[in-house]
PLY file of the C-alpha trace (Angstrom):
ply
format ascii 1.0
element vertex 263
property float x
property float y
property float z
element edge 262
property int vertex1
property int vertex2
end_header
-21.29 23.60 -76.09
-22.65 20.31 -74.52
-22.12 17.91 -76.68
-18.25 16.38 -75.87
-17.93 14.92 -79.67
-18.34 18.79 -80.89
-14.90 19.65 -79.12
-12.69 17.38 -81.52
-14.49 19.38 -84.74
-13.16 22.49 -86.39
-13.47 25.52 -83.86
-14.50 28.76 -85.63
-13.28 31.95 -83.77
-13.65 35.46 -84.52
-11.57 38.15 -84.52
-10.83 39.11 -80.83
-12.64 36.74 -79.86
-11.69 33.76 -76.86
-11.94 30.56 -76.85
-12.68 29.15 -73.39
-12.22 25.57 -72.40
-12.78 24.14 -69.18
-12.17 19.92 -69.49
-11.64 18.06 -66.25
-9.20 20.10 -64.97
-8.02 21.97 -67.56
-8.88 25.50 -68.36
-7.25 26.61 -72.00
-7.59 29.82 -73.35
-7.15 30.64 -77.13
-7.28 34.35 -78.00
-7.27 35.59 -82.06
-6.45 38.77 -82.86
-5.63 40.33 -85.87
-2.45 38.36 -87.30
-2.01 36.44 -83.86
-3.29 33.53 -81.68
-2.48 33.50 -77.96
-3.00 30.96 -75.51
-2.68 30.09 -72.11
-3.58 27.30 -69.68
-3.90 25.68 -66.27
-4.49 22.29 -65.40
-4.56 21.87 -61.58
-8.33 22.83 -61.00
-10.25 20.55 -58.50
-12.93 19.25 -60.84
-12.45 16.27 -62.88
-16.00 16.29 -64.25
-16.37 19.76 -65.87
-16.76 20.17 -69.34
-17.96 23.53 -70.93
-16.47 25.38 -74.07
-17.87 28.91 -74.87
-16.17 31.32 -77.93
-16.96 35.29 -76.74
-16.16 38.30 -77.87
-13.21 40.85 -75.78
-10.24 40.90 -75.28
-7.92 38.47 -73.29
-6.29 39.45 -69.40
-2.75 40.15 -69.66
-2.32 39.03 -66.19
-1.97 35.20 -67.81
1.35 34.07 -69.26
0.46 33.37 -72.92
2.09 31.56 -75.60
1.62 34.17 -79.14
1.82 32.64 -82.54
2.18 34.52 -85.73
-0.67 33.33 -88.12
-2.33 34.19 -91.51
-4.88 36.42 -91.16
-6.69 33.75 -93.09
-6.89 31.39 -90.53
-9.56 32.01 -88.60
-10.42 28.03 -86.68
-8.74 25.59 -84.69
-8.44 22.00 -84.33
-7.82 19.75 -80.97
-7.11 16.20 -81.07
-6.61 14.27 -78.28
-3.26 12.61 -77.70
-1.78 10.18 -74.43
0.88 11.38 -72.76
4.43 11.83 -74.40
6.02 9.46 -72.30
5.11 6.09 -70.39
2.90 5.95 -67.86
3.00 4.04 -64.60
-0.24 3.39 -63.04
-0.25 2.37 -59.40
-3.43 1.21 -58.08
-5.07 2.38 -54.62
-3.54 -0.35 -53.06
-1.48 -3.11 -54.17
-2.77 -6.29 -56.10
-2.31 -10.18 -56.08
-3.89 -11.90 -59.16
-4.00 -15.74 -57.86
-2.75 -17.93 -60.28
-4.37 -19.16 -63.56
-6.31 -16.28 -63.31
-6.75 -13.71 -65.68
-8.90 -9.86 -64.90
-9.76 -7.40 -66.77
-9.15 -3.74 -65.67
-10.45 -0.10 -67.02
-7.30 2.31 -66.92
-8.23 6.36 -66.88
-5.59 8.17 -68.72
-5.66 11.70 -69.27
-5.17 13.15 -72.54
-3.25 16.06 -73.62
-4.68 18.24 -76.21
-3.29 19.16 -79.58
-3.58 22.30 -81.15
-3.45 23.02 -84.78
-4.61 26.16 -86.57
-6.67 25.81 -89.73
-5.47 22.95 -91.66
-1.95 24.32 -93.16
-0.49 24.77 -89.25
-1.23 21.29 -87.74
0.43 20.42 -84.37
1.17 24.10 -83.51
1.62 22.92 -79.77
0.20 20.24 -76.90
-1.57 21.47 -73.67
-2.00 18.40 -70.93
-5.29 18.24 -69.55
-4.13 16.99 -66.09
-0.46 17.81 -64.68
0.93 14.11 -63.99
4.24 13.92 -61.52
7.24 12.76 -62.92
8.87 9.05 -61.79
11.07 6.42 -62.52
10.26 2.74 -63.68
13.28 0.27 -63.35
16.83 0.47 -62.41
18.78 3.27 -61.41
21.05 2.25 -64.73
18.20 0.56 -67.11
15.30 2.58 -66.15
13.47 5.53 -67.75
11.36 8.71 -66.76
7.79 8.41 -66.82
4.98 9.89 -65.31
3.01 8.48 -62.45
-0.59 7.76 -62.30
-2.76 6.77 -59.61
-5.69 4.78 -60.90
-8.84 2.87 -58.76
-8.20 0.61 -62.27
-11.86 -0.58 -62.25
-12.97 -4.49 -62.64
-16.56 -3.48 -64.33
-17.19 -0.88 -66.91
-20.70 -0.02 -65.13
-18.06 1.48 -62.12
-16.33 3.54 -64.42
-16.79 8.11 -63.67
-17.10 10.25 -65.96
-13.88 12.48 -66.45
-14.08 13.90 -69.95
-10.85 14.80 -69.94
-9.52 10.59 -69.69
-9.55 7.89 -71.81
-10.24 4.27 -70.80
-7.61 1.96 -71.51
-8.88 -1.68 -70.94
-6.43 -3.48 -69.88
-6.27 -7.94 -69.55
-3.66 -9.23 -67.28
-3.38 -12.95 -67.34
-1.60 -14.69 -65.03
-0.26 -18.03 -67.18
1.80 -19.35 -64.46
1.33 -21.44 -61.06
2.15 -18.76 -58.79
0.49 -15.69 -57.59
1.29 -11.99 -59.48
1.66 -9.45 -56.54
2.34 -5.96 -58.18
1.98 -2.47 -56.86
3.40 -0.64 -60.32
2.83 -1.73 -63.68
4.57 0.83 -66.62
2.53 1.40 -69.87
3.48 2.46 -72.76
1.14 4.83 -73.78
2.65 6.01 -77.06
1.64 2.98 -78.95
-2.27 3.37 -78.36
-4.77 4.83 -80.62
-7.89 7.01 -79.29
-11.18 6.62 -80.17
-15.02 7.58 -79.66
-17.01 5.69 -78.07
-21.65 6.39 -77.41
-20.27 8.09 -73.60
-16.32 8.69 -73.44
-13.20 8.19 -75.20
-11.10 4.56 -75.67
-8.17 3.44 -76.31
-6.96 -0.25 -78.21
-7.23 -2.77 -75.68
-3.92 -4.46 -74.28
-2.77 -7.62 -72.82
-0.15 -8.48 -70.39
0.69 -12.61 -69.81
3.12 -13.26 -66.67
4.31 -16.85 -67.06
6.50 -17.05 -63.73
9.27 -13.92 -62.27
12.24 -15.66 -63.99
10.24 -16.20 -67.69
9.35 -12.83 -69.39
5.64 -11.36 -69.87
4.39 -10.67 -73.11
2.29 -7.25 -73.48
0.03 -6.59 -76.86
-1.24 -3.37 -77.69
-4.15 -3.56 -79.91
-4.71 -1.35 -83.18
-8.29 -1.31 -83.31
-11.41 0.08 -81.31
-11.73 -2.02 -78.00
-15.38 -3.96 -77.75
-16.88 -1.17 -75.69
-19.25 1.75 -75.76
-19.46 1.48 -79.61
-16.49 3.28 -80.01
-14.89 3.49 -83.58
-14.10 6.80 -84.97
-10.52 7.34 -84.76
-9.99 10.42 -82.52
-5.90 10.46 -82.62
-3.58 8.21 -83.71
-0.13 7.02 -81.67
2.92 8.48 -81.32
4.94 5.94 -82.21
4.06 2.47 -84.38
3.89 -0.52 -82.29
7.11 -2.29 -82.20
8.17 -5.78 -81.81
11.49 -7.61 -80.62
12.09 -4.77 -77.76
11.89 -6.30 -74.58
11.07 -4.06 -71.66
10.00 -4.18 -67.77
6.34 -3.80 -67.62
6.14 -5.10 -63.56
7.47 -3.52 -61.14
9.79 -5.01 -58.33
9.96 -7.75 -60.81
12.33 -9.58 -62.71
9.92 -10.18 -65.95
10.02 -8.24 -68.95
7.64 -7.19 -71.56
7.75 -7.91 -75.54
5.62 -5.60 -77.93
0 1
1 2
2 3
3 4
4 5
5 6
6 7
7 8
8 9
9 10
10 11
11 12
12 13
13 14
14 15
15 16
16 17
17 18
18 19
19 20
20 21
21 22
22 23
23 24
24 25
25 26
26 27
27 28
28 29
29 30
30 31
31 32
32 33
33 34
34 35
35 36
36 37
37 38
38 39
39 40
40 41
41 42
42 43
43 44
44 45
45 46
46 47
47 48
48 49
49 50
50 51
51 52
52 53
53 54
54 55
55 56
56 57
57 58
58 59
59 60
60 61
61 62
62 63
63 64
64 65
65 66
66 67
67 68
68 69
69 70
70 71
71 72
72 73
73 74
74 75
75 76
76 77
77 78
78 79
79 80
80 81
81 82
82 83
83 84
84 85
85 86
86 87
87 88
88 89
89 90
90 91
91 92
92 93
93 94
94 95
95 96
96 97
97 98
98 99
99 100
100 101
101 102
102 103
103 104
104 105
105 106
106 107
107 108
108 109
109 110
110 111
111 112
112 113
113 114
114 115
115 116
116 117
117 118
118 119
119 120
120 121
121 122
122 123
123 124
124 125
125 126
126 127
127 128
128 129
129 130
130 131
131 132
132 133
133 134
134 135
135 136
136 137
137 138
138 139
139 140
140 141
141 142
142 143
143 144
144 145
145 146
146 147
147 148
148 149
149 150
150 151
151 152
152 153
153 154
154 155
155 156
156 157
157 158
158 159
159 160
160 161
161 162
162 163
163 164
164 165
165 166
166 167
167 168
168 169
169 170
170 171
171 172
172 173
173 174
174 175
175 176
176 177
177 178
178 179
179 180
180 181
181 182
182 183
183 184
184 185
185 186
186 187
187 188
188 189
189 190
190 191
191 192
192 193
193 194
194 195
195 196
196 197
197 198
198 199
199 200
200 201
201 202
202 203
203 204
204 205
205 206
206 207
207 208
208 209
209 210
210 211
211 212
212 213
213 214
214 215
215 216
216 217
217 218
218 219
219 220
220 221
221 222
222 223
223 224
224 225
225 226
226 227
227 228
228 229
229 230
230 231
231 232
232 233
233 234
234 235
235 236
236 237
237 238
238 239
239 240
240 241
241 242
242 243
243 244
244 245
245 246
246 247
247 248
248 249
249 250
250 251
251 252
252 253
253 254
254 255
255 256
256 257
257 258
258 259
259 260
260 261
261 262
């Protein structure tokens, strides 16, 4: 398979039969035997820009730790559906940043995506593979802070310098500095679980969000769009968020920063 949009279809597999995946990298394996699906995964290969998905006939190595699920004989497809991360995500550029003030930039986040897998389309969400393996960290205070995972990102001014890593979706991303002094930041915390993923013409999207600083003492507002961002005519809804978007919960978004963030 070549074309990227085929992957989020309905997978037909036959009888032992594997499904291999190679995304970015991610290599899944999805084996169906006679009243059982088995799958196993890595996700620490070296090349970001793979993509290749192939269903053969055999039978799968044992030397692979596999996850087996009990199915209907019935079933005989699969579904994946992209999905962002289960928790927040910090992104740390290449080097730190300093947005002068009155100033507002727009950047182009990479996230990666982990994958969802249902069977047929009685089994949904039978389990989530992540297509890149992301370190764990911690955003805030040793008391007030929470576990995330940490992300190093060249967060790109122009989307003519974005790669192409199909296993990442774009996040664009407006930080607006409202107030008469300069936003240095070397961390900045999103949350992830209120964004939507869509198709674009070349790669996958997410909503478009918004961060305004007005000063370190006076709290930053970030807004996490519902719709399709303005890019790459995306529009069909690939997977939806984890959570709703909420509103009156303030939290950090900066880091080393005393401003908070309100959804």
């Amino acid at each position: 398979m070549t074309d990227k949009k085929q992957l989020w279809e309905p997978i037909e597999i036959g009888v032992d039969c594997t499904l291999n995946l190679r995304l970015g990298p991610l290599n899944l394996l999805i084996h169906r035997g006679e009243q059982e699906w088995h799958m196993a995964y890595e996700n620490d290969l070296p090349d970001e820009s793979r993509f290749d998905l192939s269903v053969s006939p055999g039978s799968f190595p044992q030397s692979r730790n596999w996850t087996r699920w009990m199915v209907p004989e019935s079933i005989d497809r699969i579904q994946l559906a992209p999905r962002l991360p289960d928790r927040p995500v910090i992104v740390r550029p290449e080097m730190p940043m300093c947005l002068m003030p009155r100033q507002s930039a727009l950047f182009f986040v990479g996230i990666p995506v982990w994958l969802s897998v249902s069977f047929g389309t009685e089994l949904s969400d039978a389990g989530e593979v992540p297509a890149m393996k992301l370190s764990n960290s911690w955003f805030g205070s040793v008391t007030g802070g929470e576990l995330c995972y940490a992300l190093k990102t060249t967060a790109k001014l122009r989307q003519s310098d974005l790669l192409f890593h199909p296993h990442r979706t774009v996040f664009p991303l407006e930080i607006r500095n409202a107030s008469d002094e300069k936003l240095n930041f070397e961390r900045l915390c999103l949350r992830v679980q209120y964004l939507n993923i869509y198709q674009g013409a070349t790669r996958m999207w997410t909503g478009r969000g918004r961060v305004s600083y007005r000063g370190e003492e006076i709290w930053s507002r970030i807004v996490y769009a519902q719709k399709a961002p303005e890019f790459d005519e995306a529009g069909h809804l690939l997977g939806g968020a984890r959570e709703p978007a909420r509103r009156g919960v303030l939290l950090k978004t900066f880091d080393n920063l005393k401003h908070l963030a309100d959804f």
